[in-house]
C-alpha positions as CSV (number, residue, x, y, z in Angstrom):
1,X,53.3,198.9,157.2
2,X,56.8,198.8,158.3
3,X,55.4,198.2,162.0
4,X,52.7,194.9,161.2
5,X,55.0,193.6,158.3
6,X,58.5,194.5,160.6
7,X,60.5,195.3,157.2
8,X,63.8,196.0,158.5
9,X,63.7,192.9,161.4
10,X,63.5,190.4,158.5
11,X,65.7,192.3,156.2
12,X,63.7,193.6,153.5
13,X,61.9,196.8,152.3
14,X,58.4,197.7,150.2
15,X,60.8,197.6,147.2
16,X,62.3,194.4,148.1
17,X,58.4,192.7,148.2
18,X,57.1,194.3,145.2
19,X,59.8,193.1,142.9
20,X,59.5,189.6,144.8
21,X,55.7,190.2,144.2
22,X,55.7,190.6,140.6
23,X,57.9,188.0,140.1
24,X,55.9,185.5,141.8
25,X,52.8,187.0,139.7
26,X,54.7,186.6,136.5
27,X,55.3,182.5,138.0
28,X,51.7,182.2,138.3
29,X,49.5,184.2,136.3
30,X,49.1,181.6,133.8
31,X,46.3,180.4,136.0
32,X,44.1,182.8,135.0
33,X,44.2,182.2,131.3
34,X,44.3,178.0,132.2
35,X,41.5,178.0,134.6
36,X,39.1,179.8,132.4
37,X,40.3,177.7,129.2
38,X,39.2,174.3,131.7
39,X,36.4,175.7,132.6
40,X,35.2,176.7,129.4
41,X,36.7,174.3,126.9
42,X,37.5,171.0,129.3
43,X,38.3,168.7,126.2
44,X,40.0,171.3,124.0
45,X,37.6,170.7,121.3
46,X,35.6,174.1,121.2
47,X,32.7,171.9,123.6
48,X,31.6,174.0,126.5
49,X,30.2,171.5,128.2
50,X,29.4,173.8,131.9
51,X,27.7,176.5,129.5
52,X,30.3,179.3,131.3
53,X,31.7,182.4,129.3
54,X,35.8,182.8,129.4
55,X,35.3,186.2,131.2
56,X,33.1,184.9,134.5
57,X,36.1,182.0,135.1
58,X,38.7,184.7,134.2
59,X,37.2,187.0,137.0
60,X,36.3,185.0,139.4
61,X,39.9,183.3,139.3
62,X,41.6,186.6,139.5
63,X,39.2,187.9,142.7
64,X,39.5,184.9,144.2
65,X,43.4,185.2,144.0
66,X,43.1,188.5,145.2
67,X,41.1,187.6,148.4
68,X,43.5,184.7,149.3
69,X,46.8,186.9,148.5
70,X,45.5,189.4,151.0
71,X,44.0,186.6,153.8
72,X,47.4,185.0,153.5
73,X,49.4,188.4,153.5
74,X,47.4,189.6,156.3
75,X,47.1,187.1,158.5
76,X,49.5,184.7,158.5
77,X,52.4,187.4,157.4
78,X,54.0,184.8,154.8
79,X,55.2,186.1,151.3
80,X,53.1,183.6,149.5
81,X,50.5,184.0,147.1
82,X,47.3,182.1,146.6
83,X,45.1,181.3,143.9
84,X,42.7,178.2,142.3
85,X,44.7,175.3,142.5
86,X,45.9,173.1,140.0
87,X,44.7,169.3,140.6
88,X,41.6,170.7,142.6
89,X,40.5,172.9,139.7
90,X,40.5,169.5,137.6
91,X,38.9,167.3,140.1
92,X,35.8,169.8,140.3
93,X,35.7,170.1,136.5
94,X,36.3,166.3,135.4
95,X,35.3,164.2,138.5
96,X,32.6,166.7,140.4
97,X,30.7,168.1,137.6
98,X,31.7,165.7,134.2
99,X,32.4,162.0,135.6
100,X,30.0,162.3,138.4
101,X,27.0,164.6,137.3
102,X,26.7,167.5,139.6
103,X,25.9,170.7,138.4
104,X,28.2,173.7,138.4
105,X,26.3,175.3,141.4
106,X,26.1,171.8,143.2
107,X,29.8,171.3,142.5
108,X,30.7,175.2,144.2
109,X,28.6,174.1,147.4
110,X,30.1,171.4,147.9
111,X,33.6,173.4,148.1
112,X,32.3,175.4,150.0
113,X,31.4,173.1,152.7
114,X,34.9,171.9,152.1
115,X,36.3,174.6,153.2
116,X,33.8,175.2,156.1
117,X,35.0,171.6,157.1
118,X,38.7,173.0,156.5
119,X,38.6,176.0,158.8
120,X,36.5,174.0,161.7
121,X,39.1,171.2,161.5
122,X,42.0,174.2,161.8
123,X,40.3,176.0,164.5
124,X,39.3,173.1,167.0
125,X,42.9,171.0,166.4
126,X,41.3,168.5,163.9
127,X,43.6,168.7,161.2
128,X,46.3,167.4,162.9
129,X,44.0,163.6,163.0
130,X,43.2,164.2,159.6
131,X,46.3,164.3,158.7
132,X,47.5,161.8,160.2
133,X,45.0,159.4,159.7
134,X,46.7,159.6,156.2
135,X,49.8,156.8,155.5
136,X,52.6,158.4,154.1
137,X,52.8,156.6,151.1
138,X,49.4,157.7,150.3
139,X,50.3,161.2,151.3
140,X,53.3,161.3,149.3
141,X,51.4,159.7,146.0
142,X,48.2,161.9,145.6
143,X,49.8,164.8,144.0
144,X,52.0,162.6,141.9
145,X,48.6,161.1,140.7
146,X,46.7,164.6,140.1
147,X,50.1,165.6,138.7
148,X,49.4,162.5,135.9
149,X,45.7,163.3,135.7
150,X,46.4,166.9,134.8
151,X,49.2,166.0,132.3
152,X,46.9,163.5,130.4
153,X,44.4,166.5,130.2
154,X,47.1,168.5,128.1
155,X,48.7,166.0,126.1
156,X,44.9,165.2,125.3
157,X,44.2,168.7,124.4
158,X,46.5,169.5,122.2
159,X,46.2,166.6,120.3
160,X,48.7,165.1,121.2
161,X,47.0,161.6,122.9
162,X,43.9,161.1,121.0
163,X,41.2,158.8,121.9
164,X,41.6,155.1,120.6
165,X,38.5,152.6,120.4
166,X,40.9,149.3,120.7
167,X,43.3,150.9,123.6
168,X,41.2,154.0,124.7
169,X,44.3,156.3,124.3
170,X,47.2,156.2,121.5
171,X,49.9,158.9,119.9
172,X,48.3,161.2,117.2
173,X,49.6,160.3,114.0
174,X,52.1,162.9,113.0
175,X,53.3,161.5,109.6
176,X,53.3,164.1,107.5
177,X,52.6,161.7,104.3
178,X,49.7,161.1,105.2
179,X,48.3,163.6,107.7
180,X,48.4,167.7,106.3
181,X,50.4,169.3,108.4
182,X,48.1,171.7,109.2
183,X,46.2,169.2,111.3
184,X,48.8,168.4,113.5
185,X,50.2,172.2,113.8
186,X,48.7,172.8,117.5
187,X,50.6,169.5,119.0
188,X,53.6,170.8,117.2
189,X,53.1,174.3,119.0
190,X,52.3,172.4,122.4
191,X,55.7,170.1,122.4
192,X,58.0,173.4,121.2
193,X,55.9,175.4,124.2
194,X,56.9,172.5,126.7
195,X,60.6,172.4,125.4
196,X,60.7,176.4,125.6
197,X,59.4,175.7,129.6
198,X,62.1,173.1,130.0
199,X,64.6,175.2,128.8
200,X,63.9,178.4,130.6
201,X,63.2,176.8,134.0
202,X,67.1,175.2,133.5
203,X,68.1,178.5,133.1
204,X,66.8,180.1,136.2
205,X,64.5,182.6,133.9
206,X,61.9,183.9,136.4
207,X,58.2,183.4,135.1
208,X,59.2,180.2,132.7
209,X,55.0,179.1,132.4
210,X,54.2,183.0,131.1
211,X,56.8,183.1,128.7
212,X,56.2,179.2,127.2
213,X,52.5,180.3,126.8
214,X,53.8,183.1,124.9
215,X,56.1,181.5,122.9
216,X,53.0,179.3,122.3
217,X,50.7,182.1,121.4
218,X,53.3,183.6,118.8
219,X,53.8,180.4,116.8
220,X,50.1,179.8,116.9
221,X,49.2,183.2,115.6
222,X,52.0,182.9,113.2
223,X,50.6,179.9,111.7
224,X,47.4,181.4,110.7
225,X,49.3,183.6,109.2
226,X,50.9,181.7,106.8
227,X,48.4,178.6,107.1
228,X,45.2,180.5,106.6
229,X,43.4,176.9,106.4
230,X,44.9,175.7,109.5
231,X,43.1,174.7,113.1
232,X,41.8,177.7,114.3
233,X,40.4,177.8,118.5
234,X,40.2,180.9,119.3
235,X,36.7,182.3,120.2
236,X,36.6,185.6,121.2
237,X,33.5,186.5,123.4
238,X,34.3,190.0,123.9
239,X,36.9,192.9,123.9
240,X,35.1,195.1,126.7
241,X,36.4,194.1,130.2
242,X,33.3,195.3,131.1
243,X,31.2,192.5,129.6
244,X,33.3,189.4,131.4
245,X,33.0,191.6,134.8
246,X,28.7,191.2,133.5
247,X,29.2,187.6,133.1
248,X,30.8,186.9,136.1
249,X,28.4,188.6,138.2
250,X,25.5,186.8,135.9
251,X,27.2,183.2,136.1
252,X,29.4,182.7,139.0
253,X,28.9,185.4,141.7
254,X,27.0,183.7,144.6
255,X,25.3,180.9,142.4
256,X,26.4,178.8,145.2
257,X,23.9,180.2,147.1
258,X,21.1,181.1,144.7
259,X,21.1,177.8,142.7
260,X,23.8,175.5,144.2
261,X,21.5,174.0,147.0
262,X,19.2,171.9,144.9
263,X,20.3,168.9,144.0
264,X,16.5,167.6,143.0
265,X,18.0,167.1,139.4
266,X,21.2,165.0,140.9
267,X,18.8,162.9,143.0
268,X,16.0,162.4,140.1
269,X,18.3,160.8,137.9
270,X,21.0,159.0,140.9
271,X,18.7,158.4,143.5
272,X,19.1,160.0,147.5
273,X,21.3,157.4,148.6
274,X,24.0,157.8,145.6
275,X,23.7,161.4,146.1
276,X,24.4,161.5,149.8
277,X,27.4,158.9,149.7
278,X,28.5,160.6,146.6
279,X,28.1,164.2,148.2
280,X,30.5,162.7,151.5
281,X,32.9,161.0,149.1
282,X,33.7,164.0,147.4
283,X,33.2,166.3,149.9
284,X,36.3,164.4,151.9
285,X,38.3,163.9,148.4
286,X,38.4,168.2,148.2
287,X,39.0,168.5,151.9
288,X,42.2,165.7,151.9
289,X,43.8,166.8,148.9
290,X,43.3,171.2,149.7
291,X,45.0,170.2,153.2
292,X,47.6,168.2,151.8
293,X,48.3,170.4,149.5
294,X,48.5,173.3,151.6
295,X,50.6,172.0,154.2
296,X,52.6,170.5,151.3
297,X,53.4,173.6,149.6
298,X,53.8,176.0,152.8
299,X,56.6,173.0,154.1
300,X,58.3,173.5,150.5
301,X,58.1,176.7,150.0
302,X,59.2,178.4,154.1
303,X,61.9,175.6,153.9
304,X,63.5,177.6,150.7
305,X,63.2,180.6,151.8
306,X,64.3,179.8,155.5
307,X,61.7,180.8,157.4
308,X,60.8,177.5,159.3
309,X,61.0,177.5,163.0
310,X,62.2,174.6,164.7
311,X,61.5,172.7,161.5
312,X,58.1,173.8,161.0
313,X,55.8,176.1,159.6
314,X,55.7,179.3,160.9
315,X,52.3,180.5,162.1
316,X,50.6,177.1,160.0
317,X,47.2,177.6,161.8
318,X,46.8,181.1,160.9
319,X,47.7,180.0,157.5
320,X,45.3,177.2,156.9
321,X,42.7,179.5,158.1
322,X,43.3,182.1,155.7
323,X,43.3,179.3,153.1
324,X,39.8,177.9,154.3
325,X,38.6,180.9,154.1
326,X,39.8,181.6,150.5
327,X,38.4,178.5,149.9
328,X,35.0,179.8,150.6
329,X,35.4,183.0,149.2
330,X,36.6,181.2,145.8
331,X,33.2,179.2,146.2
332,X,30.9,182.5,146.5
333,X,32.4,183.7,143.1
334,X,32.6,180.4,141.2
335,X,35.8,179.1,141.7
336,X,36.9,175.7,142.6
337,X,39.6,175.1,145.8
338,X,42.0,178.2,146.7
339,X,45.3,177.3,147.9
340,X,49.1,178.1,148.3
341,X,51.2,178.1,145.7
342,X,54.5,176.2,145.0
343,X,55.3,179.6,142.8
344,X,55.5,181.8,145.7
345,X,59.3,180.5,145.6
346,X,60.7,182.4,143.0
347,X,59.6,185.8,145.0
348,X,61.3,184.5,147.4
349,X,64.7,184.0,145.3
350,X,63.9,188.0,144.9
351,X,64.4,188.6,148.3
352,X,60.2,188.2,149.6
353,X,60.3,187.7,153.0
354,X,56.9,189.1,154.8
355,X,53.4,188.7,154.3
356,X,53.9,192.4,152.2
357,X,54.5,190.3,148.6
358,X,51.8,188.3,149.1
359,X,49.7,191.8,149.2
360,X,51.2,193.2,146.3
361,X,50.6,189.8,144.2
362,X,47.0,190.3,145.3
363,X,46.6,193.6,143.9
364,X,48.4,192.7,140.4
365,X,45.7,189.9,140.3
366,X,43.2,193.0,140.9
367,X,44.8,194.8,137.9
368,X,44.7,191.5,135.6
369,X,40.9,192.0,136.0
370,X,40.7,194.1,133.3
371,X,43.1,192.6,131.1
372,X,40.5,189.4,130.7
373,X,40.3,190.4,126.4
374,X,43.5,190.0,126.0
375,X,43.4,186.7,127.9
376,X,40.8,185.2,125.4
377,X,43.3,185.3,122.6
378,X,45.4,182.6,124.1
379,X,44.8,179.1,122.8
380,X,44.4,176.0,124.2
381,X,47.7,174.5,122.9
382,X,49.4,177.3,124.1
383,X,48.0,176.5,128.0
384,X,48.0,173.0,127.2
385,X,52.0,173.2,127.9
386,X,51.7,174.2,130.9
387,X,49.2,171.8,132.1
388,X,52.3,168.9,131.1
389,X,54.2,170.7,133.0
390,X,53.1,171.1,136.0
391,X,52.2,167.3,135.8
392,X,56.0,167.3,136.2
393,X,56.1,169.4,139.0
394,X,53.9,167.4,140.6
395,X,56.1,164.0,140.3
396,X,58.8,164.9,143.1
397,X,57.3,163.2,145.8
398,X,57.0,160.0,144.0
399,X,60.7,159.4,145.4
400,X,60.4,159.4,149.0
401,X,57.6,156.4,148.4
402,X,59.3,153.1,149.8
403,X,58.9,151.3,146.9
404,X,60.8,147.9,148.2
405,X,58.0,147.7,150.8
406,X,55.0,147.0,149.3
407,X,52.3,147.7,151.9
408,X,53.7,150.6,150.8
409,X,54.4,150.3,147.1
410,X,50.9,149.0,146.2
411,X,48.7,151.3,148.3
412,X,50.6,154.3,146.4
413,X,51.0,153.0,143.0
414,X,46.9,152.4,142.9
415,X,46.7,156.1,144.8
416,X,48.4,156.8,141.2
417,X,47.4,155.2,138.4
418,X,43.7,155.3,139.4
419,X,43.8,159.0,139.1
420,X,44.7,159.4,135.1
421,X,43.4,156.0,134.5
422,X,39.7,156.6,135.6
423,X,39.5,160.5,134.9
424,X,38.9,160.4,138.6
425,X,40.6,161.9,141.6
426,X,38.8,160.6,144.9
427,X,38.9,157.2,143.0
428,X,42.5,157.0,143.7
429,X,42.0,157.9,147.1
430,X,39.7,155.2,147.7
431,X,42.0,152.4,146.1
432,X,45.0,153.5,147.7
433,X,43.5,153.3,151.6
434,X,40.9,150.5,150.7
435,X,44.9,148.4,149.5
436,X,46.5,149.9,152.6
437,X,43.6,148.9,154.9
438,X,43.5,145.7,153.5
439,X,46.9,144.7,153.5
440,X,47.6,145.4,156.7
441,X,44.6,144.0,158.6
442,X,46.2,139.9,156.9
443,X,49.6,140.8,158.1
444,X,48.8,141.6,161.1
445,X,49.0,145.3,161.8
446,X,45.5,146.1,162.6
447,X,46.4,148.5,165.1
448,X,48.6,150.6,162.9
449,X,45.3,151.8,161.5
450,X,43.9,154.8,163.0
451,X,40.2,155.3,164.0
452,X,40.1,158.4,161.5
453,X,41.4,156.1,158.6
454,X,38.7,153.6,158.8
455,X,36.0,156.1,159.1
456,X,37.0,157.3,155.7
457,X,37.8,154.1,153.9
458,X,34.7,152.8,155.0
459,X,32.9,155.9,153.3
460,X,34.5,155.2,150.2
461,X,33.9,151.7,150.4
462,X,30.1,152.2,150.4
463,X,30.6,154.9,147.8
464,X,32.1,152.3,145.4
465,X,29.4,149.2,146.8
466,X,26.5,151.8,146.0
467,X,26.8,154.6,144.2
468,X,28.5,153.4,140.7
């Protein structure tokens, strides 16, 4: 270990990158309990619109952390961990399966063709083009506008937003004259849980999204307490481990494969020709956002704990592969996108250095396995504060936009608001290169637009002509 890992060359020991580990677990684990609560209860209202028991999604998020911890340990020797992304995990729920109609089986093949796509693009150079083919602005504005997108979903939720037949959205009423107060107790418990976040991540407290769920668990518990009539969410499948490990293997393990290659339902009621620019559409919507948000977070995350070389990535192929291939491990056990996570930072504040933390967070996710029970007690207000806050995570890059340009401005701020607006990630996309490919063929800067960029607007553009 000390020889692959070389310990004492980058100043650390197995102490050092288990304590980094665990705090980086403790930064993250809340995707476990928020992945199967979207996968299982998408509108907060007790609907379980995919048919999927809490304990498959629990599982299956928790392994598929646990192969891309290890992939990224292993092979690419970074201390960060990997698990379902946030963003991706709500494009596949809300755009791939809800908005646009595709089974949960058809949804999981198409990630994992994703991620084949992925690791073929990292292995023969490809993702460099990709990339590139990309405008900055639109680069910069696509996790701002998932970031939006997966804020609405919690304020939504919680009860916060409500739906509105004159505006579409508005503010719950909270006035107590009118409204028992009982009612409105799970927004209440949402807003404190955010606040508790705010507050904790201002005072460096390692593992701020746990303890805000917590916080949000407590007070919700407490109110049945002493509210026995009040909003009660909790529906407890089981309290043997043993059952959601039964699930998961009956649900989500390898229904890619078994049931996720006919689409004869998706093409009875679209028709071949929306399913097949539909399937591409989407297909290129997973594969942009996972690499953008993989290089993304890798540039963010070696930058603060100094381990770029010459200003980039250290060993950034090796990484992408391991990520592709997470990708399509997450796919053979149910799981949407697998990707790096921003989190991985705060081991590194502990001193994580080597790809040794990223193993150790990988086999705490292993041990969460059987911890799935307790996980069913949370609520949904409780994770629905840290779904608003990680929409503020994800509004940083909105400053490096040039906003006083605007073949700039316009191209990002549709990349944006089409996101939350339309429940729709790739739709976003698709407005934000259709504006930037449009604007700059009438002033004059048709060359500035690269081969790869009108391959893929021109996809969308058919997708949008024909398939809605």
């Amino acid at each position: 270990m000390e020889k692959y890992f070389e310990l004492k060359k980058n100043g650390t020991s197995i102490k050092q990158e288990f304590v980094a580990a665990f705090v980086t677990f403790c930064s993250m684990v809340y995707i476990l309990i928020v992945n199967a609560n979207m996968y299982t209860n998408p509108f907060g209202n007790g609907e379980n619109v995919l048919g999927l028991p809490f304990g498959a999604i629990y599982i299956g998020t928790a392994l598929s952390a646990v192969v891309g911890c290890m992939l990224l340990g292993f092979i690419a020797k970074l201390p960060i961990a990997m698990a379902s992304g946030m963003g991706l995990n709500a494009f596949f729920i809300y755009t791939a399966c809800i908005a646009l109609g595709f089974s949960y089986e058809n949804a999981l093949l198409i990630i994992l063709v994703e991620g084949l796509i992925f690791l073929i693009l990292t292995l023969t150079g490809g993702l460099k083009k990709i990339y590139e083919a990309i405008p900055d602005s639109i680069r910069l504005s696509i996790s701002v506008g998932i970031g939006l997108f997966i804020a609405l979903l919690g304020l939504m939720n919680s009860g916060i937003i409500t739906s509105n037949k004159a505006t579409g959205l508005a503010l719950n009423s909270f006035n107590i004259l009118n409204v028992p107060l009982q009612q409105s107790l799970p927004a209440y418990i949402t807003i404190f849980s955010l606040f508790v976040i705010a507050v904790l991540i201002k005072k460096n407290i390692k593992g701020a999204i746990l303890w805000g769920i917590l916080t949000g668990v407590f007070l919700y518990y407490s109110v049945l307490w002493f509210f026995p009539g009040s909003h009660h969410e909790i529906n407890i499948e089981t309290l043997n481990p043993m059952v959601s490990l039964k699930d998961f293997f009956e649900y989500s393990f390898a229904k890619v494969f078994t049931s996720g290659l006919d689409f004869s339902n998706y093409i009875a009621k679209h028709g071949f020709t929306n399913f097949l620019l539909t399937v591409v559409t989407t297909t290129i919507s997973f594969c942009l956002i996972n690499i953008f948000d993989n290089i993304g977070t890798l540039q963010a995350t070696c930058e603060y704990g100094n381990l770029l070389k010459n200003k980039g990535i250290p060993e950034i192929n090796k990484a992408m592969t391991a990520s592709s291939i997470a990708t399509m491990a997450g796919a053979t056990m149910g799981i949407s996108t697998v990707t790096s996570y921003v989190e991985s930072a705060t081991g590194m504040a502990e001193g994580g250095k080597t790809g040794l933390t990223a193993i150790f967070v990988g086999i705490f996710f292993f041990i969460a396995i059987f911890f799935s029970p307790i996980a069913q007690l949370v609520p949904g207000c409780a994770t629905s504060a840290a779904l608003i806050y990680i929409g503020v995570l994800m509004m940083s890059s909105v400053k490096n936009v040039d906003w006083q340009n605007i073949e700039h401005a316009l191209p990002a701020f549709l990349t944006i608001c089409m996101m939350p607006y339309t429940c729709n990630i790739s739709n976003g996309i698709a407005f934000g290169l259709l504006s930037y490919v449009i604007i700059n063929l009438f002033i004059g800067k048709i060359k500035e637009i690269k081969p790869a960029t009108w391959v893929i607007v021109i996809l969308f553009l058919i997708m949008l002509l024909l398939s809605h």
